[in-house]
C-alpha positions in Angstrom: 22.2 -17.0 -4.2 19.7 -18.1 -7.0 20.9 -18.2 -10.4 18.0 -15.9 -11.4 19.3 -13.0 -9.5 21.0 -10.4 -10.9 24.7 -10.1 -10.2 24.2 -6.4 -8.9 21.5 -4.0 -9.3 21.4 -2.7 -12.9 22.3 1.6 -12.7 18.8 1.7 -14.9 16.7 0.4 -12.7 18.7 2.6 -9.2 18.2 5.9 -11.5 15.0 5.0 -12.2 13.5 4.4 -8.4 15.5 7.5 -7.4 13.7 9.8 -10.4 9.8 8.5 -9.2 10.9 9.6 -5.7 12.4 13.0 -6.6 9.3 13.9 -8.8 6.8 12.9 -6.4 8.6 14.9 -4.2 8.2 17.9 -6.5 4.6 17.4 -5.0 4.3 15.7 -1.5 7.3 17.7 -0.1 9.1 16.8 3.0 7.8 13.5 3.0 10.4 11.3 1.5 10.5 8.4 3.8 6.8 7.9 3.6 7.1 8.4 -0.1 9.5 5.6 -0.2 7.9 3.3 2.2 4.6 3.8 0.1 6.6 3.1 -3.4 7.8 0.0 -2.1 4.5 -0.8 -1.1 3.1 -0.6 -4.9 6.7 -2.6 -6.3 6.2 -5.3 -3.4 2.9 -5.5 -5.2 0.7 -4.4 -1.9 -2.2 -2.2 -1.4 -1.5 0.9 0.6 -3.7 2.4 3.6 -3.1 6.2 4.6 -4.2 6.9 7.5 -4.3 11.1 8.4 -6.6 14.0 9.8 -8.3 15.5 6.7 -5.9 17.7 4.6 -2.1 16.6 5.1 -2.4 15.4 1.8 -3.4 11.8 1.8 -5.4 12.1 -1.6 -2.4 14.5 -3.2 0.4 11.3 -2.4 -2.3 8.6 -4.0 -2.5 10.7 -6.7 0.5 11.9 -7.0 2.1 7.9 -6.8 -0.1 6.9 -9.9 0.7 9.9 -11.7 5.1 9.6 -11.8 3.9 5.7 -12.7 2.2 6.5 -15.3 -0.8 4.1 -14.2 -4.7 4.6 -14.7 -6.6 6.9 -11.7 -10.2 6.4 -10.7 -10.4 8.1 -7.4 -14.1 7.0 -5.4 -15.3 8.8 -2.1 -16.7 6.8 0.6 -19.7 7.6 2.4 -22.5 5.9 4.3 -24.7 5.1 1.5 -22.0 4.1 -0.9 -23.0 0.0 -2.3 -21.4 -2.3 -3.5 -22.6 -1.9 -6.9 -21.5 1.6 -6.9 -17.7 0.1 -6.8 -17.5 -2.8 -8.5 -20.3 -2.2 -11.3 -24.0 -3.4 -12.2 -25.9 -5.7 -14.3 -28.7 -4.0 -16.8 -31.0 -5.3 -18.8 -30.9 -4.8 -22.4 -33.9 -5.6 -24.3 -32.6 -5.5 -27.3 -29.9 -8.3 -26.7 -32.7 -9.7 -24.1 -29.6 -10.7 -21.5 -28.0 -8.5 -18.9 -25.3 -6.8 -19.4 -22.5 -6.2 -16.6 -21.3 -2.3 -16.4 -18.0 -2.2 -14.8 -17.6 0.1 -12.0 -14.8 2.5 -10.8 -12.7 -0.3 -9.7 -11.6 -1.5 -13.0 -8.3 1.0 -13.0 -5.2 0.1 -12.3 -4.9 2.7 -9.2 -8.2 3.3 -7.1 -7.9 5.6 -4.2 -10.6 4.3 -1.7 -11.0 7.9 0.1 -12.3 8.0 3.3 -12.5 4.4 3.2 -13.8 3.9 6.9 -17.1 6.3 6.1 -18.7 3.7 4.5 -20.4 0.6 5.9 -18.6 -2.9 6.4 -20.4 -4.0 3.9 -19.5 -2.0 1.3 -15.7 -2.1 2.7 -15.8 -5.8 2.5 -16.6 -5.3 -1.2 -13.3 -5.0 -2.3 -11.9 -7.7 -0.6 -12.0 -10.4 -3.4 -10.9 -7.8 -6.0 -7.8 -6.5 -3.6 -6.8 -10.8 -3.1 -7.6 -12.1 -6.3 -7.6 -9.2 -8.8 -11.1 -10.0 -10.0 -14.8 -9.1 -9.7 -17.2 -11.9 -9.2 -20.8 -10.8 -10.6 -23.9 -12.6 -11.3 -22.1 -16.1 -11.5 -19.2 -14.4 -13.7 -15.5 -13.1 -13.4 -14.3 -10.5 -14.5 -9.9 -9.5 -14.3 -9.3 -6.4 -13.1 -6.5 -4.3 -14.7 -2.7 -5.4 -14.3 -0.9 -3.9 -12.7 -3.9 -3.5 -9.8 -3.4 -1.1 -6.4 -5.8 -0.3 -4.0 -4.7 2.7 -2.0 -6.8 3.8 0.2 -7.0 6.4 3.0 -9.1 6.6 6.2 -9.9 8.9 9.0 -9.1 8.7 12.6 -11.3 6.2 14.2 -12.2 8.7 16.7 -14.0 11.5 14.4 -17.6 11.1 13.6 -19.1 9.3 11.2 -16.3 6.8 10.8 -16.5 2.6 11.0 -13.8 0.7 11.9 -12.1 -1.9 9.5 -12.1 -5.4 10.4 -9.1 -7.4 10.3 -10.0 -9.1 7.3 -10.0 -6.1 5.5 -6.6 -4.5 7.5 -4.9 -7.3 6.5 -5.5 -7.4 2.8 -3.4 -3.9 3.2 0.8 -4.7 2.6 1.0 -1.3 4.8 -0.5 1.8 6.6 1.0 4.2 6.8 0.5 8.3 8.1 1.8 11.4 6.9 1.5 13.8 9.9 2.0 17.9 9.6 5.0 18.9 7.0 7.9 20.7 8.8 8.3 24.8 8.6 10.7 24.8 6.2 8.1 22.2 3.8 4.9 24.0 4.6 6.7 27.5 3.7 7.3 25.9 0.2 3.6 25.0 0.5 2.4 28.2 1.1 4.7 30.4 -1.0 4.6 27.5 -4.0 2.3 26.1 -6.6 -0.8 24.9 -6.1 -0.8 20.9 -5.7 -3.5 20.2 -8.0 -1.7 22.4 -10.8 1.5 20.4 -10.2 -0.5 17.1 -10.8 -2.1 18.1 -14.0 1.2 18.8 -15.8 3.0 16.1 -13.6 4.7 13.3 -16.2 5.0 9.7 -15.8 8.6 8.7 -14.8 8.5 4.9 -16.1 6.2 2.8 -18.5 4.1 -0.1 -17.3 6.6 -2.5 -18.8 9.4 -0.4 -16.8 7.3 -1.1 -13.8 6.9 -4.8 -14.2 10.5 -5.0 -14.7 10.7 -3.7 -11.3 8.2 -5.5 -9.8 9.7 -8.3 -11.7 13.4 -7.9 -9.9 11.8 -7.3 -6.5 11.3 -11.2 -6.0 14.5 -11.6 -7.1 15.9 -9.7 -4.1 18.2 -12.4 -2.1 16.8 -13.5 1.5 19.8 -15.6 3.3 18.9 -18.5 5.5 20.3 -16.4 8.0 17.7 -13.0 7.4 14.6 -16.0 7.2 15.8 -17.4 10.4 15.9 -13.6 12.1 12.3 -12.9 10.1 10.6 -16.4 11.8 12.0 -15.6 15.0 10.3 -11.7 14.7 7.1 -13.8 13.3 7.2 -16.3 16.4 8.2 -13.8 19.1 4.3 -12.1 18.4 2.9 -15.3 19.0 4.0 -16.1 22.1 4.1 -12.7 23.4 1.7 -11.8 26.2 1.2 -8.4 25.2 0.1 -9.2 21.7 -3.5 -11.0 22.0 -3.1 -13.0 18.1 0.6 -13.4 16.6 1.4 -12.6 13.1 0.1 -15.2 10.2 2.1 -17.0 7.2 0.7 -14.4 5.4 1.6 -11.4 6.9 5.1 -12.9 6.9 5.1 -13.6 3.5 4.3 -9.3 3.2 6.8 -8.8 5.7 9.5 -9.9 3.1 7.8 -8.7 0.2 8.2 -4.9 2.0 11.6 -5.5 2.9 12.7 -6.8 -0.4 11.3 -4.1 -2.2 13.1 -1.5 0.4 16.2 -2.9 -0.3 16.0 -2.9 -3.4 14.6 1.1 -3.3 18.3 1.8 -1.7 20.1 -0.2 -4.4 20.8 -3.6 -3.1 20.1 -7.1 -4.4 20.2 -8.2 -0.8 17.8 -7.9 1.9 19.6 -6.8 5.5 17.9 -6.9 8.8 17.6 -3.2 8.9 15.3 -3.4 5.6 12.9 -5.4 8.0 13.3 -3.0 10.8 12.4 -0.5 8.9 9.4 -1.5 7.3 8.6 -3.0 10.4 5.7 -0.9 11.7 3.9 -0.1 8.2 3.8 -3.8 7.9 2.8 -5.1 11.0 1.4 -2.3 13.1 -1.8 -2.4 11.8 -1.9 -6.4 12.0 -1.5 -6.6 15.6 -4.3 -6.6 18.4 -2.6 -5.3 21.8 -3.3 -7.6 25.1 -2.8 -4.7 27.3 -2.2 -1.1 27.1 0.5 -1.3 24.7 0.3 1.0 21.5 0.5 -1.0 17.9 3.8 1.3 17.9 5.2 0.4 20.9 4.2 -3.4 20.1 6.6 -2.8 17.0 9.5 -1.5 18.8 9.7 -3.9 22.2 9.4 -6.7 19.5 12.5 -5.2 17.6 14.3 -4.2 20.8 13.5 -8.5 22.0 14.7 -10.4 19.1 18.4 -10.4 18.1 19.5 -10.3 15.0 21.0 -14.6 14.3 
């Protein structure tokens, strides 16, 4: 164990994580699995893809996370003739100062919510991916830092409605996890329906922690203990994808690398300074679902599960 980790999980920081979920379930209700998958998401230090029919309350959870974090919201809807300027900002000329001058764009925030990512062009989609890697914007020959912390969580329609272009796996990838919310349960859409309206409950929702509080976090997230033991069981997950015949490309270094980032920061959501095997299974499909091409018929979901049921745990 590394001298820098903490001897036990401080009481502080458990209270904390258990206050964000219980007030963002004040407002995404019956959801808190996904809220907590999503949460470690944004600790692990990941961007977040929802992907939901219209109105199960994708844009209520994005909202709703960067509310209880107290973190700055720009929320930007995607459509066909969205550009890239329209996200990341424009020069303009100003005469008087006879230079351009670069006007930053909805992107510089600390949480944007990409809605309805996949209606706009690949073009446009591929213009966030060197502010989602490198937390920058790179505009006529300069760089400017984009807010700290920075989240990209964005949400997208099924691939099969109209008007909708796929991802590529360059811009999948640059996503920790994706995740779905599906229809609430009876006893969660009677509250819906005999409650509040959601947008009311946002305006008066308060922040739960500070930024600082959430660095901290962030912060004690790496420090999480992996044993030689849970790496060996994570490479031999890793290398089982790669020589599988039923997945067409294995997982990559880096999609390990956010493998363990997701499962630190779920163990650390339940309390623990130590990652387990069943923190990996269970972040298992956010994380790597969406990074796996099938061979044959195979869903991405039952991909996840053969792998889990194939490799034992050392």
């Amino acid at each position: 164990m590394s001298s820098a980790q903490p001897a036990q999980m401080p009481d502080s920081a458990r209270a904390t994580l258990r206050a964000v979920v219980e007030r963002a379930g004040e407002v995404v209700l019956g959801k808190e699995h996904t809220l907590k998958l999503a949460l470690a998401c944004l600790l692990a230090r990941g961007h977040l893809l929802i992907e939901d029919f219209p109105g199960v309350g994708k844009t209520t959870l994005a909202h709703t996370l960067a509310r209880v974090l107290g973190l700055n919201f720009k929320r930007l809807q995607f459509t066909a003739d969205l550009l890239p300027a329209d996200i990341l900002g424009v020069s303009i000329y100003d005469p008087e100062g006879q230079r351009f001058a670069f006007h930053r764009g909805p992107i510089f925030t600390q949480v944007l919510l990409a809605d309805e990512i996949n209606r706009a062009t690949p073009k446009t989609q591929s213009a966030l991916l060197e502010a989602m890697e490198e937390h920058q914007v790179s505009a006529e020959g300069e760089t400017h830092r984009l807010p700290e912390p920075f989240f990209v969580i964005a949400t997208q329609n099924p691939h099969h409605l109209i008007g909708t272009f796929p991802l590529p796996e360059s811009q999948l990838d640059r996503f920790l996890m994706r995740l779905t919310l599906g229809f609430p349960d009876r006893a969660a859409e009677r509250q819906l329906l005999a409650g509040r309206e959601r947008r009311e409950l946002l305006v008066n929702l308060a922040p739960v922690v500070s930024g600082e509080q959430l660095s901290a976090l962030q912060t004690d997230v790496q420090r999480v203990h992996a044993s030689d033991a849970l790496l060996d069981y994570l490479q031999n997950l890793i290398d089982a994808t790669r020589r599988s015949n039923d997945i067409a490309e294995g997982l990559s270094p880096r999609a390990g690398l956010a493998w363990l980032a997701a499962a630190r920061a779920w163990a650390l959501l339940n309390g623990r300074n130590m990652v387990l095997p069943e923190d990996v299974q269970t972040v298992a499909e956010s994380v790597i679902a969406h990074r796996l091409q099938p061979a044959r018929g195979a869903t991405r979901a039952q991909l996840v599960q053969t792998l889990l049921e194939s490799v034992a745990i050392p």
